[in-house]
N, C-alpha and C positions, 0 to 999 in steps of 0.2 A: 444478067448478073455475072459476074466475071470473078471467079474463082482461084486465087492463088495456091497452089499444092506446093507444101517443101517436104524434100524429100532428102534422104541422106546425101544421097551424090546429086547437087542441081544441075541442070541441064541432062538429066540421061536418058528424059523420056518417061519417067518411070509414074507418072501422077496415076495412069491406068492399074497399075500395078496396086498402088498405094489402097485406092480404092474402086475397085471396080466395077461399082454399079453409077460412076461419074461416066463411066461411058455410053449406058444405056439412057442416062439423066439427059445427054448430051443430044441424044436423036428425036427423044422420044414426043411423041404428036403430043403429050398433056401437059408437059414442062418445056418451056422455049424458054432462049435468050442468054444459055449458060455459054461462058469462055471456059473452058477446063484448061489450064498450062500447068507443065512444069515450071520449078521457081527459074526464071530468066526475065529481061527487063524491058517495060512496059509501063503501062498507065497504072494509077490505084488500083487496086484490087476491093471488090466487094463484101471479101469473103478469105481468110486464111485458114487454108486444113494443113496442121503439121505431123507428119507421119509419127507419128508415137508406139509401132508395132510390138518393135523389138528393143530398140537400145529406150528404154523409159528413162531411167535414169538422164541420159541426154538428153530427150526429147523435155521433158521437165524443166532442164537447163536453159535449154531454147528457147521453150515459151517462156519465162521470166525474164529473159535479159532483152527479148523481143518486145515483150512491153514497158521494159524499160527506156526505149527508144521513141516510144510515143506513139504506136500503135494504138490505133483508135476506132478502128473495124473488128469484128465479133471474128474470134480464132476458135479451131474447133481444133480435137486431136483424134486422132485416128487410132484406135487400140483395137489388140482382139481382147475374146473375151477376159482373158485368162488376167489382163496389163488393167482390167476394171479398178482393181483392188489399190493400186497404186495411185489412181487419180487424188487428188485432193485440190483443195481451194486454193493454193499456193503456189498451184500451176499459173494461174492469172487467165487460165481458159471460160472460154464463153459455153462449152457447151464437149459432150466426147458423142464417136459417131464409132461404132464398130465395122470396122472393117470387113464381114462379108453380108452386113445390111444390104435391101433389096433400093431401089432406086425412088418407090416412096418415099423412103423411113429417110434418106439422105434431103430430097428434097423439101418434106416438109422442116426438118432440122435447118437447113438453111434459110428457107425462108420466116422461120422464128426467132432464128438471131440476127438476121439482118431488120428484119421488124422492131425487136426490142431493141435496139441501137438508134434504130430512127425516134421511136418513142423517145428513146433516153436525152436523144439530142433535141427534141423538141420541147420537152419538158426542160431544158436548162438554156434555151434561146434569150427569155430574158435576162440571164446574168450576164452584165458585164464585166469581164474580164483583160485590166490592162496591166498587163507587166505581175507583181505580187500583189495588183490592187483587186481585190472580186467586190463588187457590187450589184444588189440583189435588189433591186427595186421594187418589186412584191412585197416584201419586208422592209422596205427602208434601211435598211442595212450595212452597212461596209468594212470590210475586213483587210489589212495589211500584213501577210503573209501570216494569217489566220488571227491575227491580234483586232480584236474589235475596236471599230473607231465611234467613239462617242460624238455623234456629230450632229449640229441642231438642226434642222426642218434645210433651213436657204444653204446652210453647209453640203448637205447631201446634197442638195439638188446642183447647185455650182462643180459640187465633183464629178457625181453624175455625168452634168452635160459636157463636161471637159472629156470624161473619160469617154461618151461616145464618141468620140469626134479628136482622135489622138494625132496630135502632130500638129493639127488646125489650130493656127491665132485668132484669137476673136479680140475686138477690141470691146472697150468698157463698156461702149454703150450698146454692143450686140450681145451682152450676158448682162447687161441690165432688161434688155429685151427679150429674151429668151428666159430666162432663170424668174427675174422678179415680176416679170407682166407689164405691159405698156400701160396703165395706170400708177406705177411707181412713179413719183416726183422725188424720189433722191439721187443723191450724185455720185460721182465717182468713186468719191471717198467708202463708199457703202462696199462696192466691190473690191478695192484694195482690203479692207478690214475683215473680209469672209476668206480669203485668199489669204492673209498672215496667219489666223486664226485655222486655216487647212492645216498650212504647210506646217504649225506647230503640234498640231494633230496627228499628224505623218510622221512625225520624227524628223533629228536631224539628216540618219541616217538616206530619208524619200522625199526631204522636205524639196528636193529639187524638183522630183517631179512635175511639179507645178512651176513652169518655167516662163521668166517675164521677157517679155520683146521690146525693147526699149521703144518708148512713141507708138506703142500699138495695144497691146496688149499683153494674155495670157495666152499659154496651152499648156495639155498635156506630155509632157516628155517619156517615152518608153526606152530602157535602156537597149542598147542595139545588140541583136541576137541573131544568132548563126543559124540557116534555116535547115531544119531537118531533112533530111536523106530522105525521097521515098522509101515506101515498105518493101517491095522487090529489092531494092537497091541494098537494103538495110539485112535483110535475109538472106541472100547471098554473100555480103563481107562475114558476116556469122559465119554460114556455113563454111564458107574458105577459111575461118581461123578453129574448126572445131576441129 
């Protein structure tokens, strides 16, 4: 498990400081496998502990605008006792760890929010999500930046298989084979007519998404997006502008 510690000043060394029984986590025969660093830059982190000792108020700051970045690994914050009272839901934290807890109470805390994160992420493996489109195939489902798409039985399913498969043209008669079943005896025409009938469902606004390849087929269009900063990376320009 590899561990991100932010700390007021990054890079000063100070993660032992922050929390000190990460050093004893760090040796010790019954817990293996921990990276402890200060915030400097490196691969994903497992695990984000953000010093919240002293300046709460900031620390508070940080963890929201850090999750507003798409932080997606369980943050914990580091308080003493006294900083308990200030915690609330609003922080956007996973979890508070006091800071002169013994090296149990850390490690089992860790490894209960990196647990429930895996849980979380596997309990939402089957939605598919392309762009503002979320589809929920458990439920039959489909949602355009939350607006419900009323959409018949072969309508889902044509979205569905388009939106697995993003960017990929299929031609007519590979989503008459896939979507409708090789027992279907109808034509062309049948998936042009589910495909109008999408793109009016969509809206003007998404009706692109569903985008035609002249002489070939359909696919799904996702609009082109700037890919996010890692979390180290993302932590550190923070800290530089606090």
């Amino acid at each position: 498990m590899e561990i991100l510690v932010v700390t007021g000043q990054p890079g000063d060394g100070s993660a032992s400081r922050v929390l000190p029984a990460l050093d004893l986590l760090a040796h010790s025969r019954r817990v293996v496998g921990y990276d402890v660093r200060a915030c400097a830059t490196g691969t994903e982190p497992d695990v984000v502990l953000v010093d919240a000792r002293l300046r709460l108020a900031d620390a508070r700051s940080f963890c929201r605008v850090l999750r507003t970045t798409g932080l997606r690994v369980p943050m914990l914050a580091v308080v003493e006792e006294s900083g308990l009272v200030a915690v609330s839901a609003d922080w956007g934290i996973n979890d508070v760890v006091l800071a002169g807890v013994g090296p149990a109470e850390v490690d089992a805390r860790l490894r209960l929010a990196t647990q429930a994160a895996s849980a979380a992420a596997g309990a939402s493996n089957s939605l598919i999500n392309a762009g503002a489109l979320r589809i929920d195939p458990d439920t039959y489902s489909a949602k355009l930046k939350g607006r419900s798409l009323n959409l018949t039985y072969k309508e889902f399913e044509l979205l569905r298989y388009l939106a697995q498969h993003p960017g990929r043209v299929f031609t007519r008669d590979q989503l008459l084979r896939e979507v409708w079943g090789y027992d279907y005896f109808g034509g062309h025409r049948t998936v042009d007519v589910h495909v109008r009938r999408l793109r009016a469902k969509l809206g003007s606004e998404y009706e692109s998404m569903i985008g035609t390849v002249r002489q070939v087929g359909y696919t799904l269009v996702l609009p082109a997006r700037t890919e996010p900063q890692p979390v180290v990376a993302q932590a550190e320009a923070l800290l530089l502008q606090a």
